[in-house]
C-alpha positions, 0 to 999 in steps of 0.5 A, spaced: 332 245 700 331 252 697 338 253 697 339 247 693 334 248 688 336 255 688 344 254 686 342 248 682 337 252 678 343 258 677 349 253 675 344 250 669 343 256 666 349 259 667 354 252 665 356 253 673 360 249 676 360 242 679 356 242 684 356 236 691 352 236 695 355 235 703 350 233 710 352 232 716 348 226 720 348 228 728 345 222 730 342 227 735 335 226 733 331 220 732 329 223 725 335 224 722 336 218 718 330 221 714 333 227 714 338 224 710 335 220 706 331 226 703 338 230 702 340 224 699 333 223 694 334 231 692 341 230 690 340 225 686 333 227 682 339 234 680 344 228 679 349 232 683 354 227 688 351 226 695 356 225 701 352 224 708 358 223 714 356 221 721 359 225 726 359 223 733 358 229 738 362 230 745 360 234 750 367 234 754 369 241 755 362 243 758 360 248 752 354 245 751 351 240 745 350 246 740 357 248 741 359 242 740 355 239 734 358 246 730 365 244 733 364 236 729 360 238 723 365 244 721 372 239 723 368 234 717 367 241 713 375 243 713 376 235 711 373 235 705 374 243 703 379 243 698 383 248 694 378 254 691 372 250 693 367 254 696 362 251 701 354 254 701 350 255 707 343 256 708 343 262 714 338 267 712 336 274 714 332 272 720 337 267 723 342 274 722 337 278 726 337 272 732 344 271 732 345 279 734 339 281 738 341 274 741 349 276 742 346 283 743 343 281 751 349 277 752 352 283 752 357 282 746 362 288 744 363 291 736 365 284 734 360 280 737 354 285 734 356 285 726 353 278 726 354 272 721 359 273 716 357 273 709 364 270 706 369 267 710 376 263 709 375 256 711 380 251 711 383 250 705 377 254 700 371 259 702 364 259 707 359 263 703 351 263 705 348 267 699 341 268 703 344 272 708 339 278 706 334 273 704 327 273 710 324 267 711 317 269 709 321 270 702 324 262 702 318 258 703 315 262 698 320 259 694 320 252 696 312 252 696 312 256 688 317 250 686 312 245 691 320 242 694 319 237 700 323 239 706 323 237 713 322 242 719 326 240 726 321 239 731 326 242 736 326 248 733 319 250 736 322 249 743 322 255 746 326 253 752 332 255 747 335 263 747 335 262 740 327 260 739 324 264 744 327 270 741 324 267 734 317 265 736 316 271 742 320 276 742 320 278 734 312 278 733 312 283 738 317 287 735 314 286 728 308 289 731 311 295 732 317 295 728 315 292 721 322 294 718 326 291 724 329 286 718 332 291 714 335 296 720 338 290 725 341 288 719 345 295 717 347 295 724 350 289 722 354 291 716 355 297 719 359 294 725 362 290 720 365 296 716 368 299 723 370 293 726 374 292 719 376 299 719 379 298 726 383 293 724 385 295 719 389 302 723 395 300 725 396 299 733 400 304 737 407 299 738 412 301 742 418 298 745 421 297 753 428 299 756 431 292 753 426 293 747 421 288 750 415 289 745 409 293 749 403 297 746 401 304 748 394 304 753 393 311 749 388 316 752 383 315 756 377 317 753 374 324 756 369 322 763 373 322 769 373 315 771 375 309 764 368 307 762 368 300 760 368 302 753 375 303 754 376 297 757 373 294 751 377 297 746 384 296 750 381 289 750 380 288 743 388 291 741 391 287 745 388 281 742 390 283 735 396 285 738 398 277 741 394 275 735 399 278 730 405 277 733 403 269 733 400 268 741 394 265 742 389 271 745 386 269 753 379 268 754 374 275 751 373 275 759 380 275 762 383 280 757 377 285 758 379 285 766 385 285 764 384 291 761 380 295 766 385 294 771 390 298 767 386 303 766 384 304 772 391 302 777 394 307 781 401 309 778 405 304 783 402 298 781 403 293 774 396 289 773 399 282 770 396 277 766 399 271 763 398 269 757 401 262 754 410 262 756 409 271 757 407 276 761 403 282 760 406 287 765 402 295 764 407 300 766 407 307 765 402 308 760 404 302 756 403 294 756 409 290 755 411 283 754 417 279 756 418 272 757 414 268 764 419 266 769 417 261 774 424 262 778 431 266 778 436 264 773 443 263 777 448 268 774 455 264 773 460 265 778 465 270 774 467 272 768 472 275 764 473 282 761 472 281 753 470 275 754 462 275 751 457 269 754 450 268 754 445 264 758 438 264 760 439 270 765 442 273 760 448 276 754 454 279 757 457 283 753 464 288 752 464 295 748 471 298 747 472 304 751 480 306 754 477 308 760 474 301 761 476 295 764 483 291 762 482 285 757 482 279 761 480 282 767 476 276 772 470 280 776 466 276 779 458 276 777 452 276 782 445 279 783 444 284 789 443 283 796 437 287 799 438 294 801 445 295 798 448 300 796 452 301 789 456 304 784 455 306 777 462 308 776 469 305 780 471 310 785 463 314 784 459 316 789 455 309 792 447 311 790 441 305 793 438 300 788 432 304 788 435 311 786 439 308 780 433 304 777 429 310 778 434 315 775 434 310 768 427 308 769 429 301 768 423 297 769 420 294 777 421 287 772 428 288 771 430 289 776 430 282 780 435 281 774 440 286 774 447 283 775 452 286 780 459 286 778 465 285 783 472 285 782 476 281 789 469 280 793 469 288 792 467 294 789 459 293 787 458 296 781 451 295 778 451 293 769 447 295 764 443 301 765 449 305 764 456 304 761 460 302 767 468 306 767 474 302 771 477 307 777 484 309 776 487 303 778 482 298 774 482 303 768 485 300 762 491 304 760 493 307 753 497 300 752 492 295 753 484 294 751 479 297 755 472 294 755 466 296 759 460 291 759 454 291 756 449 286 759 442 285 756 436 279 759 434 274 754 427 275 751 425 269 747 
């Protein structure tokens, strides 16, 4: 009601614009038609249009009624929103001090502490609560001043509820001792704002893998000897700002911070893991990668034929002109190695383990399930694609004819 008669009384000495008034009728409490009825009598006192919508609240994903009452008013809020139009909402001051002393015993990281937004995107126009730095001693003084009506919801006195408990018994004694307490809880909160603003403003450390598979450094620990959570935590919020930009639906805050806490703390011969919509997130070395989630192997096909280009779900194999390489239209044989064997990188060299050669060119523990071996009449393991591969001398291209080494690259999409 304060806010109505706050903008109402602004718009007429300053010509503004057009103003509507919007409820939102929950049906969840037996005083709620006569909430309505007193927003819509206000409304057309200050002859401004008047919309009530009645939503119906589904408590199906088990977050709780509140949760799911927001969830129904701010879809009836992005329906009627239409381009420039701004939405005005009555959170004061002491709703933003509940809202972070209450995040704060939850235990909620920099984002959760910088409290109610001021301003906002939302649909199509722009969410605004011009009482955010507004106690709420200093609004009744306004509605008693000017003598408005308004109603007060009984369930507000409820003291079972986090919210009203930290309202009715926890901030009278904190105002006791602390009567500035509005003020300083409030700064933190614009100053968490700025850090957090600053934070994702800085560009993130993006670096690429073997194959050029995205990845994000997991940057310096910070100076104690073990990861403190605060480490966890920041890594966390990289990484959701990362899945963010590049179009992914981040996992759930909890996940992703024991995500993180594993890479900081995982020994060097393990790859914490975590699967997020068709990806994966692999740490490795220093790093965490993104590739495609494989629920299985993608079979290779049976051969192939030098020169010829072909590209599949496990991969593209391709040719680069080399003299010393395979003679054009040569048909090889394409398969994945057998466990234990041994190798060549180059016909007629020396054979090395599996194990050896990918440690030589630091191919990645997730590629290598996925390197093909080349093979010419059943012999002659050859493994392709960390290396460019040269024929022996009785494979090798002559002078006269087009020599080709292969190129193969897995299929990141």
């Amino acid at each position: 009601m304060v806010l109505l008669d706050m903008v109402h009384r602004w718009v007429q000495a300053n010509d503004g614009p057009t103003l509507y008034g919007l409820h939102i009728h929950h049906g969840l409490s037996e005083h709620a038609d006569r909430w309505a009825l007193l927003c819509e009598q206000q409304c057309i006192a200050r002859k401004i249009a008047f919309q009530c919508h009645r939503v119906s609240v589904a408590q199906n994903d088990g977050s709780g009624l509140e949760a799911a009452a927001r969830a129904a008013r701010y879809a009836v809020f992005e329906r009627c929103l239409e381009e420039g139009d701004v939405l005005l909402q009555g959170h004061h001051q002491d709703d933003q001090i509940e809202t972070i002393i209450y995040r704060l015993l939850r235990g909620a990281g920099p984002r959760g502490l910088t409290g109610i937004p001021e301003t906002r995107a939302l649909a199509r126009g722009t969410l605004c609560r011009p009482l955010l730095n507004t106690n709420r001693e200093q609004i009744n003084a306004w509605a008693q001043h000017y003598d408005l009506p308004f109603e007060e919801d009984p369930s507000n006195r409820d003291v079972t509820l986090d919210r009203n408990y930290i309202r009715h018994e926890l901030l009278p004694v904190i105002a006791a001792r602390w009567p500035g307490y509005r003020q300083t809880i409030s700064r933190v909160g614009r100053l968490q704002a700025l850090t957090m603003t600053g934070l994702e403003q800085a560009p993130l450390a993006r670096v690429v893998g073997f194959w050029d598979e995205p990845g994000l450094s997991l940057g310096p620990l910070s100076t104690v000897a073990l990861p403190s959570e605060d480490d966890a935590i920041s890594l966390a919020h990289q990484l959701y700002r990362w899945l963010l930009e590049d179009g992914f639906d981040p996992p759930p805050a909890k996940r992703l911070t024991e995500f993180a806490r594993q890479c900081r703390s995982a020994r060097a011969d393990r790859q914490p893991q975590l699967k997020v919509n068709n990806q994966r997130l692999i740490a490795w070395q220093g790093s965490v990668y993104r590739i495609p989630y494989a629920e299985r192997t993608v079979a290779l096909p049976d051969s192939v034929t030098v020169g010829e280009t072909i590209i599949g779900p496990w991969g593209a194999l391709r040719w680069e002109p080399d003299l010393d390489g395979l003679p054009e239209g040569l048909a090889v044989g394409l398969r994945i190695r057998s466990t234990g064997e041994k190798m060549m990188l180059a016909a007629g060299g020396p054979t090395r383990t599996f194990k050896n050669i990918c440690q030589a060119y630091k191919v990645p523990p997730w590629w290598r399930s996925a390197l093909p071996v080349l093979t010419h009449e059943g012999q002659a393991a050859f493994l392709v694609g960390v290396a460019k591969l040269k024929g022996a001398p009785d494979l090798a291209a002559d002078d006269e004819i087009a020599g080709f080494s292969p190129q193969w690259r897995p299929l990141l999409e």
